[in-house]
Residue frames relative to the residue before (quaternion, step in Angstrom):
aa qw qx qy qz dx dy dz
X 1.0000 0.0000 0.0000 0.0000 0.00 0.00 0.00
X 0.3429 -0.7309 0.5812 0.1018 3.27 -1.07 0.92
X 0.0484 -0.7724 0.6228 0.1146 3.60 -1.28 0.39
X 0.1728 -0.7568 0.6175 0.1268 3.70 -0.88 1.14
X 0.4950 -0.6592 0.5037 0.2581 3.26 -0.69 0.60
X 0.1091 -0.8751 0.4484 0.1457 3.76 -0.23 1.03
X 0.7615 -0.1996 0.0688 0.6129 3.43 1.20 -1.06
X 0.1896 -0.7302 0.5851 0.2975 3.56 -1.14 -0.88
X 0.3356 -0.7994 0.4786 0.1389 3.02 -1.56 0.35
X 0.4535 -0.6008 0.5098 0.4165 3.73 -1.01 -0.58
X 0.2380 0.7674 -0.5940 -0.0402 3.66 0.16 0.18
X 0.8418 -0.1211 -0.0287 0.5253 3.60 -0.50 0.85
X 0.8200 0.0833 0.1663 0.5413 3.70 -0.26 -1.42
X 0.8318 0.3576 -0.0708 0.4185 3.10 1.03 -1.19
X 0.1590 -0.8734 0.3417 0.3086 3.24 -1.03 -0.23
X 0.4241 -0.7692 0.3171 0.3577 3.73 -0.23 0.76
X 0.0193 -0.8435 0.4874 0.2249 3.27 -1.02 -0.09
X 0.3591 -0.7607 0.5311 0.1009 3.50 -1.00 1.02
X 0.0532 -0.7557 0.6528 0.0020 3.16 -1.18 1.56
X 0.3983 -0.5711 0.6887 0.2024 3.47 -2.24 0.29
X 0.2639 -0.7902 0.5526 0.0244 3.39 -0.62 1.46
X 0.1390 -0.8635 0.4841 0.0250 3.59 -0.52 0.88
X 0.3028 -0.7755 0.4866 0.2650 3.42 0.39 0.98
X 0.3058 -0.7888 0.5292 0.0654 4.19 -0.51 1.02
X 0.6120 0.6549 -0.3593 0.2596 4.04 -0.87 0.16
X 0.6843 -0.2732 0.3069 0.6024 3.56 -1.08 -0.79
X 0.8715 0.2277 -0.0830 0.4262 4.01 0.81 -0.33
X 0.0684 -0.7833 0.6177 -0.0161 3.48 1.04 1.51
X 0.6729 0.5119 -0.4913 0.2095 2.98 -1.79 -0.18
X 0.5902 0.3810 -0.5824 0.4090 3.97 0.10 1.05
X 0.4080 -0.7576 0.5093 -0.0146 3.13 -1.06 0.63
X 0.4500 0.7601 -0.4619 0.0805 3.73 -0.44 0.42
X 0.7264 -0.5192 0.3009 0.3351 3.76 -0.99 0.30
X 0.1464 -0.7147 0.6832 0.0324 3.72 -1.40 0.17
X 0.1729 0.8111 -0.5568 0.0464 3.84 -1.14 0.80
X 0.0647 -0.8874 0.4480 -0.0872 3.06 -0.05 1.27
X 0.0864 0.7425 -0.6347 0.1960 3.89 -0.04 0.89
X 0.8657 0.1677 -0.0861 0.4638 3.98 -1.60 0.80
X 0.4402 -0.4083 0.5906 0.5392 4.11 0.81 -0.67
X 0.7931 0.2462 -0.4898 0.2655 3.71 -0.17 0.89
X 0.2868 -0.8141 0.4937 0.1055 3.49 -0.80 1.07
X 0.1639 -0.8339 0.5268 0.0171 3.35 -1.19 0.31
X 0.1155 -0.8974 0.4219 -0.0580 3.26 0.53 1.59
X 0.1943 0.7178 -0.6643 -0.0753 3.94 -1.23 0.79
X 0.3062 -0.8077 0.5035 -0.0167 3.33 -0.43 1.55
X 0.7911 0.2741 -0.1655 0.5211 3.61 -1.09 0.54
X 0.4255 0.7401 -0.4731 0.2174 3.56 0.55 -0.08
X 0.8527 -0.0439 -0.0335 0.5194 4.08 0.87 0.03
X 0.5142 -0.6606 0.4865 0.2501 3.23 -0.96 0.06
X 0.4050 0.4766 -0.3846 0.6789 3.76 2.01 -0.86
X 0.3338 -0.5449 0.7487 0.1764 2.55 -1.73 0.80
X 0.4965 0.6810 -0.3825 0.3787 3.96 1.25 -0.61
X 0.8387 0.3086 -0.2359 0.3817 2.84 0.20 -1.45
X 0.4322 0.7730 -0.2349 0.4006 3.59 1.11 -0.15
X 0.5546 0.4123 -0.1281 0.7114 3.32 1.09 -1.71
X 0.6687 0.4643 -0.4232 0.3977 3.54 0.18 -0.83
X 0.5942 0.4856 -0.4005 0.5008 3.82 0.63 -1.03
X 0.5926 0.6315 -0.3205 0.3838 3.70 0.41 -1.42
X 0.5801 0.6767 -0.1240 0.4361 3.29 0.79 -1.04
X 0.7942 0.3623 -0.0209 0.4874 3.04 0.13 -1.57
X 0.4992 0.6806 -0.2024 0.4966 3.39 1.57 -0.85
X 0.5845 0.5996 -0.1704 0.5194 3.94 1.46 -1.34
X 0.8478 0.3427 -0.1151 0.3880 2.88 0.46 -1.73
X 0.7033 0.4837 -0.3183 0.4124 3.51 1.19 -0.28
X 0.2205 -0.7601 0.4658 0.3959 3.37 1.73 -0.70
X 0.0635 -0.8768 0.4374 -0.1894 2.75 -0.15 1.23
X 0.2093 0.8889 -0.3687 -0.1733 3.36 0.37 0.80
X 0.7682 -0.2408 0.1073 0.5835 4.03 -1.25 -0.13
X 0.6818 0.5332 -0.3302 0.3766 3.60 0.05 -1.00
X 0.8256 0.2627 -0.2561 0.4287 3.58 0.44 -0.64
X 0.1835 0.9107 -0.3333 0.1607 3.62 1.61 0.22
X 0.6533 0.5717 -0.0973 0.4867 3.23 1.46 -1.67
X 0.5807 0.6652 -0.1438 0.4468 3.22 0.91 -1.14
X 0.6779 0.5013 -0.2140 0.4933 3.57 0.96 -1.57
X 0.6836 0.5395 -0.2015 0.4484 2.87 0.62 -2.13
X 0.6736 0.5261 -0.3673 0.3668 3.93 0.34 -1.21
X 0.8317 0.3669 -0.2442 0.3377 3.21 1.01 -0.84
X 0.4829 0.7111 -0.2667 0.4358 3.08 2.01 -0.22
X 0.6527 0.4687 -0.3225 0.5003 3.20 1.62 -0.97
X 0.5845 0.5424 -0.3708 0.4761 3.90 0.94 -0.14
X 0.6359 0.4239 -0.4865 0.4233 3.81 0.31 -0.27
């Protein structure tokens, strides 16, 4: 699995940062998120085949500051629209 570095944030002191996971092998093409802020990460893997709409979550992920802990949550509802 690959991680691209999408953005970062400011989250208090620190700053997060927000990757695009790229599933690697004989069968690229799922796609899911990474957030890493303090030494804790928060991983949702497998989450599309677009790589767009993905980056797009990722995105959106930056701009809200998002941090690990509330990852699930996002995603859960992201996976319902």
């Amino acid at each position: 699995m690959r991680k691209l570095l999408v953005g970062e944030a400011r989250c208090l002191a620190s700053r997060a940062r927000y990757y695009l996971l790229e599933q690697d092998g004989e069968d690229p093409g799922s796609y899911g998120v990474l957030i890493e802020l303090e030494g804790e990460e928060a991983t949702a893997a497998d989450l599309s085949p677009c790589r767009e709409r993905v980056e797009a979550l990722a995105r959106a992920l930056v701009r809200g500051v998002v941090t690990p802990v509330a990852l699930r949550d996002i995603v859960d509802d992201w996976l319902l629209e």
